[in-house]
C-alpha positions as CSV (number, residue, x, y, z in Angstrom):
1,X,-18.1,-25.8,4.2
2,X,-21.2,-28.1,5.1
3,X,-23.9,-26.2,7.1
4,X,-27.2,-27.8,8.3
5,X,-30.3,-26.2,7.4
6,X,-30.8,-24.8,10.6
7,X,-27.0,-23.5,10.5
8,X,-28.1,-21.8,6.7
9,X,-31.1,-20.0,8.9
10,X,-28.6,-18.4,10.9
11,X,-25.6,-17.9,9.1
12,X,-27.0,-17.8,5.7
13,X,-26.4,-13.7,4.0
14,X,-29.3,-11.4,2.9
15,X,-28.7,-8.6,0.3
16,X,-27.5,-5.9,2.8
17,X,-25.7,-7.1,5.1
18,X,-22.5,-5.6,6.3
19,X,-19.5,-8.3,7.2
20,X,-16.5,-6.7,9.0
21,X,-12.9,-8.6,9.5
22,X,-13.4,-10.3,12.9
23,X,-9.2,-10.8,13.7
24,X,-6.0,-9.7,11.4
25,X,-2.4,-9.9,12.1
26,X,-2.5,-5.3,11.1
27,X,-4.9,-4.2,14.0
28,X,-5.8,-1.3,11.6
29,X,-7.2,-3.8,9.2
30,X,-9.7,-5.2,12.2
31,X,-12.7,-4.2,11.3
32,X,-12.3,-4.2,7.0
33,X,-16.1,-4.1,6.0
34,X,-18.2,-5.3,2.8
35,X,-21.5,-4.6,2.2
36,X,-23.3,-8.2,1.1
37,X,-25.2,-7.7,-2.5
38,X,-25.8,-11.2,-3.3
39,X,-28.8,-13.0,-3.4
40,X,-30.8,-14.3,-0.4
41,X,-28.8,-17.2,1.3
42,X,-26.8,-18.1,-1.7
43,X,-23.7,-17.9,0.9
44,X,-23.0,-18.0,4.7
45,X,-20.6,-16.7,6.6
46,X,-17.8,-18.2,9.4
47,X,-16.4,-16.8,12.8
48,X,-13.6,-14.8,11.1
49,X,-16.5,-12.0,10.4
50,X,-18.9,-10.7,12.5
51,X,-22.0,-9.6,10.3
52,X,-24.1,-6.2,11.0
53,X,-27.7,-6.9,9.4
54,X,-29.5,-3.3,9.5
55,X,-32.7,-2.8,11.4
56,X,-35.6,-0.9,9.7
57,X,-34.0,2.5,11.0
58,X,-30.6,2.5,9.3
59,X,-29.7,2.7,5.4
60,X,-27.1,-0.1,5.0
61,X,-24.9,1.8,2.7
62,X,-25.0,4.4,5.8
63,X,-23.4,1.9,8.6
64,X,-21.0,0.6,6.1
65,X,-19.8,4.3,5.9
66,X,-19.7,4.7,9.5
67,X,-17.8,1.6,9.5
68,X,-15.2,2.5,6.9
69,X,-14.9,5.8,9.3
70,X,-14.1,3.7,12.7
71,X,-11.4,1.8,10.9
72,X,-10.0,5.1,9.4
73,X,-9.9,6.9,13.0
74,X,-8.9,3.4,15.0
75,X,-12.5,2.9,16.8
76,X,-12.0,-0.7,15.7
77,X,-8.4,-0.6,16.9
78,X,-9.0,0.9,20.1
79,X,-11.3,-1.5,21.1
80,X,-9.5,-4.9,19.6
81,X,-8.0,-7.8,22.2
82,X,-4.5,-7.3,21.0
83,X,-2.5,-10.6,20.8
84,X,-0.6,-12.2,17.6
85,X,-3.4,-11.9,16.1
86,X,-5.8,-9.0,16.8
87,X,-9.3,-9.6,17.5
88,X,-12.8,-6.9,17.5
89,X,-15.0,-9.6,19.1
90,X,-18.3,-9.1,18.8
91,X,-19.4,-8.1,21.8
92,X,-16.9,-5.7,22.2
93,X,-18.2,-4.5,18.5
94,X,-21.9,-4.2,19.9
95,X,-21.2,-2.0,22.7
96,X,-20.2,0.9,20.5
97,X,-22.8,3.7,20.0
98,X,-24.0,3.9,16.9
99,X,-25.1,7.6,14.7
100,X,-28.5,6.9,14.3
101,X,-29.8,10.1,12.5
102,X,-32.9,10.6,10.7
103,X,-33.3,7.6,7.6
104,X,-33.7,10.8,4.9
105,X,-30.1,12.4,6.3
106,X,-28.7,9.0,6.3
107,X,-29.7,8.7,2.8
108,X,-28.4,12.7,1.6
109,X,-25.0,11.7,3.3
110,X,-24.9,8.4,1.2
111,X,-26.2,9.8,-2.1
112,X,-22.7,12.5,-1.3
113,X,-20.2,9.7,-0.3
114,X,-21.5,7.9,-3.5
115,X,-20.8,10.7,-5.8
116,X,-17.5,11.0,-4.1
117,X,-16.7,7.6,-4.9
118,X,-18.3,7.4,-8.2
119,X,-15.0,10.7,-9.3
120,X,-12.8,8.0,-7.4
121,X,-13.5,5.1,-9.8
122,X,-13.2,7.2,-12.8
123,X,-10.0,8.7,-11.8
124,X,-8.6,5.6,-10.6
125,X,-9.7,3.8,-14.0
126,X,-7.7,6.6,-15.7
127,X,-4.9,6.2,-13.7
128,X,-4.6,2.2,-14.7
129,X,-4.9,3.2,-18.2
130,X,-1.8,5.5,-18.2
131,X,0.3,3.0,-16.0
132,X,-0.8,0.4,-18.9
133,X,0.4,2.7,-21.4
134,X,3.4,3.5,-19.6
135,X,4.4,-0.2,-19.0
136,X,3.6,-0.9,-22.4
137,X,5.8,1.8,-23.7
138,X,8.8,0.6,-21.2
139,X,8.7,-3.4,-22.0
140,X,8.8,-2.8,-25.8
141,X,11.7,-1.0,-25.5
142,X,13.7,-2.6,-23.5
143,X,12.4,-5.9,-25.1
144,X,14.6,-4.3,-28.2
145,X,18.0,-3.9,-26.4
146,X,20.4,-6.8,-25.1
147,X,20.5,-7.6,-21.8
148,X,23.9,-8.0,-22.2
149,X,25.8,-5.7,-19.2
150,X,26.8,-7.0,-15.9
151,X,24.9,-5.0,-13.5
152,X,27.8,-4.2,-11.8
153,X,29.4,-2.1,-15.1
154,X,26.4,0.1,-14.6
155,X,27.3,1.4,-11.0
156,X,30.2,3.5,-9.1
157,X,31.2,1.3,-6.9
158,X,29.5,-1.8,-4.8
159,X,26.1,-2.7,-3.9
160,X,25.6,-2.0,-0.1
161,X,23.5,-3.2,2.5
162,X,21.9,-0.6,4.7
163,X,22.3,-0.2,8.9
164,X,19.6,-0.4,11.5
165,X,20.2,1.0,14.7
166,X,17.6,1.1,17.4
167,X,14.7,4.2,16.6
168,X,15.1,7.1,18.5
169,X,12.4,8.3,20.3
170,X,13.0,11.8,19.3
171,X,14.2,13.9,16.7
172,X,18.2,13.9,16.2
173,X,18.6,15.4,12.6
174,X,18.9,12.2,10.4
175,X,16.2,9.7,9.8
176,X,15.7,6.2,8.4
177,X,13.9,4.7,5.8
178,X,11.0,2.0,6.5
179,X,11.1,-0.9,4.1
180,X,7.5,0.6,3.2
181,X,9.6,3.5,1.6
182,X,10.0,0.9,-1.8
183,X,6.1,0.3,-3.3
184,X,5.5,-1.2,-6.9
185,X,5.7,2.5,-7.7
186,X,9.1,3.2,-6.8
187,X,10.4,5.1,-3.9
188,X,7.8,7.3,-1.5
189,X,8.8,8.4,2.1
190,X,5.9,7.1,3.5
191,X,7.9,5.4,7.0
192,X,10.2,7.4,8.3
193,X,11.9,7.0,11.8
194,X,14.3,9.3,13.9
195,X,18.4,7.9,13.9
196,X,19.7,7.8,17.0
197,X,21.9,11.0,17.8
198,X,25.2,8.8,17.1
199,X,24.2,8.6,13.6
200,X,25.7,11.4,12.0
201,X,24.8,13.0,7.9
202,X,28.4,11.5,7.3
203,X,27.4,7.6,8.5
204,X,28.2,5.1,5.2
205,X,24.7,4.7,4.6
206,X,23.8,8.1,4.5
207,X,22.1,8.4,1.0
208,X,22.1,11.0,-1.9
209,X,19.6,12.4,-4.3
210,X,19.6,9.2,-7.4
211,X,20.9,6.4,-5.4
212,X,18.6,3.5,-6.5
213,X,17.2,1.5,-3.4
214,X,16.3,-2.2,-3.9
215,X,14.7,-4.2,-0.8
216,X,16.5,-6.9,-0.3
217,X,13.7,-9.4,2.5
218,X,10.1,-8.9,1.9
219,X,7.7,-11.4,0.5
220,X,8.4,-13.2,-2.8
221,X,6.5,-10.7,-4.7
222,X,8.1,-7.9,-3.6
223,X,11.6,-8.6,-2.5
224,X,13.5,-6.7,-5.3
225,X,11.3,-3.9,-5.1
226,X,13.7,-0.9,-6.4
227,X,13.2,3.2,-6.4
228,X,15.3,6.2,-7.2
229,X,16.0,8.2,-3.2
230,X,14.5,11.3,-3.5
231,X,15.6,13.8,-0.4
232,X,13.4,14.0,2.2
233,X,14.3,17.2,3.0
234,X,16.9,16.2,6.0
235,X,19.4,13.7,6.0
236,X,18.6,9.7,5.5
237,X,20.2,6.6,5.5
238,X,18.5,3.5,4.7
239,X,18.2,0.0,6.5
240,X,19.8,-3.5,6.3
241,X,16.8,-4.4,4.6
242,X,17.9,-2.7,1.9
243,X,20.5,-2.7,-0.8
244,X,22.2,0.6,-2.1
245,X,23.3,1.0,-5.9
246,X,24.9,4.2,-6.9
247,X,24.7,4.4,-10.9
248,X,28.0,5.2,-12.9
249,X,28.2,8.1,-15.1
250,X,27.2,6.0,-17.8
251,X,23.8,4.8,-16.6
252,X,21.0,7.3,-15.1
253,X,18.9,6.3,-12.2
254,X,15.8,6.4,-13.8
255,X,17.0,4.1,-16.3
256,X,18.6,1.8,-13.9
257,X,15.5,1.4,-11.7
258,X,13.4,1.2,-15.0
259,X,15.8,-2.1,-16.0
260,X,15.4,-3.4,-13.0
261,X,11.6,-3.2,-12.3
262,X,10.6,-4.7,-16.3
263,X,8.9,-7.6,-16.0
264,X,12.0,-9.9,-17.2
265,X,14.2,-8.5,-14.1
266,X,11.5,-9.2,-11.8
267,X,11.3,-12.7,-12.9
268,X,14.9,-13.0,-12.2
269,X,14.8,-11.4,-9.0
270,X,11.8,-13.6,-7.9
271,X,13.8,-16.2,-8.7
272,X,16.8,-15.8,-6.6
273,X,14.8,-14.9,-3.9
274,X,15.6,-17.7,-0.6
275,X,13.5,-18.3,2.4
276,X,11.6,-21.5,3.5
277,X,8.5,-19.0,4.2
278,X,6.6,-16.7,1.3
279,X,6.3,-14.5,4.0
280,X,9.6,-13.5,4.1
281,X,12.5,-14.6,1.4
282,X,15.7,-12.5,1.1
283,X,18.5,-11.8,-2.0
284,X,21.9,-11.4,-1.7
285,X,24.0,-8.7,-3.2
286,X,26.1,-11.4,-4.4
287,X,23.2,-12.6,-6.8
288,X,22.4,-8.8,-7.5
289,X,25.9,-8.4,-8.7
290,X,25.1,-11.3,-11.2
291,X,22.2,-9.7,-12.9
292,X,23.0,-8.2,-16.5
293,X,20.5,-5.4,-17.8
294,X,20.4,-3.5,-21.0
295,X,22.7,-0.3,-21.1
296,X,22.5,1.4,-24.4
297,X,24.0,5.2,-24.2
298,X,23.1,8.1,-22.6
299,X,21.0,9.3,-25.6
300,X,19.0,6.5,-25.7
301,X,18.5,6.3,-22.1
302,X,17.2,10.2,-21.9
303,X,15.3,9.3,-25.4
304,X,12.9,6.4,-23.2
305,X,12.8,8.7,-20.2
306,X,11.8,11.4,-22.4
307,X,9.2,9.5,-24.1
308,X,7.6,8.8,-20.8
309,X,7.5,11.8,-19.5
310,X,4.2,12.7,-20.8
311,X,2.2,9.5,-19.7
312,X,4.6,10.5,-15.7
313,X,3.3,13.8,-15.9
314,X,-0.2,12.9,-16.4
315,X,-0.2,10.3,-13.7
316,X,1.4,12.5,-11.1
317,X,-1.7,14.8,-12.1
318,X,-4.1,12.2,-11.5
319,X,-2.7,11.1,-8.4
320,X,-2.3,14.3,-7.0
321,X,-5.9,15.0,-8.2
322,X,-6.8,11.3,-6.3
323,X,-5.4,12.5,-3.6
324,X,-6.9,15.5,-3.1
325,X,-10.3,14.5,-3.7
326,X,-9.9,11.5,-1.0
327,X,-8.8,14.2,1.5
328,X,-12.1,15.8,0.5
329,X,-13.9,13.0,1.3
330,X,-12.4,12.1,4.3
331,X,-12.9,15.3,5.6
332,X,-16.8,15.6,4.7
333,X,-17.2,12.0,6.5
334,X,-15.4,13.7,9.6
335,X,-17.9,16.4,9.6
336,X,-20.8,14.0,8.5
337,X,-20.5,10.5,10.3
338,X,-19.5,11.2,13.7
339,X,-22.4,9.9,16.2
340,X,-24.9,13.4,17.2
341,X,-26.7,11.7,19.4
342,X,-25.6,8.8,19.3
343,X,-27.6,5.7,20.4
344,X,-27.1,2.0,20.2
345,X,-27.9,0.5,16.4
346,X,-30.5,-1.2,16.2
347,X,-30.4,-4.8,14.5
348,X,-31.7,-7.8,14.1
């Protein structure tokens, strides 16, 4: 972008400032921060931000914290113009009251979020090793075996698509799946919604421990997502956004959703994919039918599974480690950000 000299005086960054997402279509992602470390007006910045430059009084590193905090408890989203696209506005962003403690306690609750942080990195760095070695592991072996088994030898009986009735409002004994229930992972119940009461644990989508769940419309990335339905702990059925496959005695799930997530199934996948938007492109059980995987015998299946399980057991450590210490953290910026006092921030 072009900007006058006078324009570089007044948008042009300086090495702490804070710029925060102005407008997003997720209104919990209205207010995403960044803490500018670049050199003095190397870059400038346009009306999709707003930008917080600390006065003298506040530690930049501290209102960035305070920041991440807001958007965590929906501050920012309580005060957003919500439209299509959902906006802080700066004014609306100035009027909130900002912690302004002591500069030496904003500087003891950084030096602790840091450290925090700091066991985050390493941990996560650990956990991108192992999935490395894991993927490693699984593409060499199935780079070995022919892909020479029409998917559809592999199941029990056809590939479904799921139902979506309207959400009940209240609980009714059986829930759905979210589409947000399939990640890169594989399957985590992380969006679940109440059935209406005429949805009964007998409906044909009703699902079982080790049916393998594929989304069928999501962006071209991730359409073809796939993960082995673990139960939730009441009964679930799964929506028309999804696909069902329920493997044969002569396949496991694991496997199956192992085939189908390698990197040469995903190309396929990708590439079936239809849509005139990247947004949103859908496949068709009809071309899921058509894929052929690998299907070597039970032995050899439970042999790769097996072989994994060391490098699964040490992740699922990791990220229950991750997990907790994020809780951790979360919980000591409750106890430490909130405003004592609070008073406008001041900046220039």
């Amino acid at each position: 972008m072009a900007f006058s000299a006078a324009e570089r005086e007044t948008y042009g960054l300086m090495p702490g400032d804070i710029l925060l997402n102005e407008g997003q279509e997720n209104l919990m992602m209205v207010g995403r921060s960044a803490l500018y470390d670049g050199a003095p007006g190397e870059f400038c910045f346009q009306n999709t931000l707003i930008r917080f430059r600390p006065g003298p009084a506040v530690v930049p590193e501290f209102a960035q914290a305070v920041f991440v905090w807001w958007r965590a408890n929906a501050v920012f989203a309580g005060i957003a113009e919500k439209t299509s696209i959902s906006h802080l506005g700066g004014s609306r962003f100035g009027a909130l009251l900002f912690p302004l403690i002591p500069i030496a306690a904003q500087r003891r609750i950084v030096d602790v979020i840091d450290s925090l942080t700091e066991l985050e990195r390493r941990i996560e760095a650990s956990i991108a090793k192992n999935r490395a070695v894991q993927a490693g592991i699984r593409e060499n072996f199935l780079a070995k075996l022919a892909w020479d088994c029409p998917l559809p030898e592999a199941l029990s009986g056809p590939i479904r698509n799921g139902f979506s009735p309207v959400e009940s409002v209240r609980w009714t004994g059986v829930q759905m799946l979210g589409l947000g229930c399939l990640t890169p992972l594989g399957f985590a119940p992380l969006q679940l919604k109440n059935a209406p009461p005429s949805i009964s644990s007998s409906h044909s989508a009703a699902l079982s421990d080790g049916d393998v769940l594929m989304s069928r419309a999501n962006t071209r990335e991730l359409v073809g997502l796939v993960g082995v339905y673990q139960d939730v702990g009441t009964p679930c059925i799964y929506p028309d956004l999804m696909m069902r496959l329920r493997p044969s005695s002569r396949c496991s799930a694991q496997f199956l959703a192992m085939a189908l997530m390698s990197d040469r199934a995903r190309r396929t996948i990708r590439s079936m994919a239809q849509g005139t938007s990247e947004s949103m492109v859908k496949i068709s059980a009809g071309a899921v039918r058509d894929l052929r995987i690998p299907l070597p015998d039970l032995k050899d299946q439970e042999h790769l599974l097996s072989t994994l399980d060391s490098v699964t057991q040490q992740l699922a450590k990791e990220s229950a480690e991750f997990d907790k210490l994020r809780g951790l953290k979360q919980g000591l910026m409750d106890d430490l950000l909130p405003g004592r006092g609070a008073v406008s921030a001041v900046a220039s």
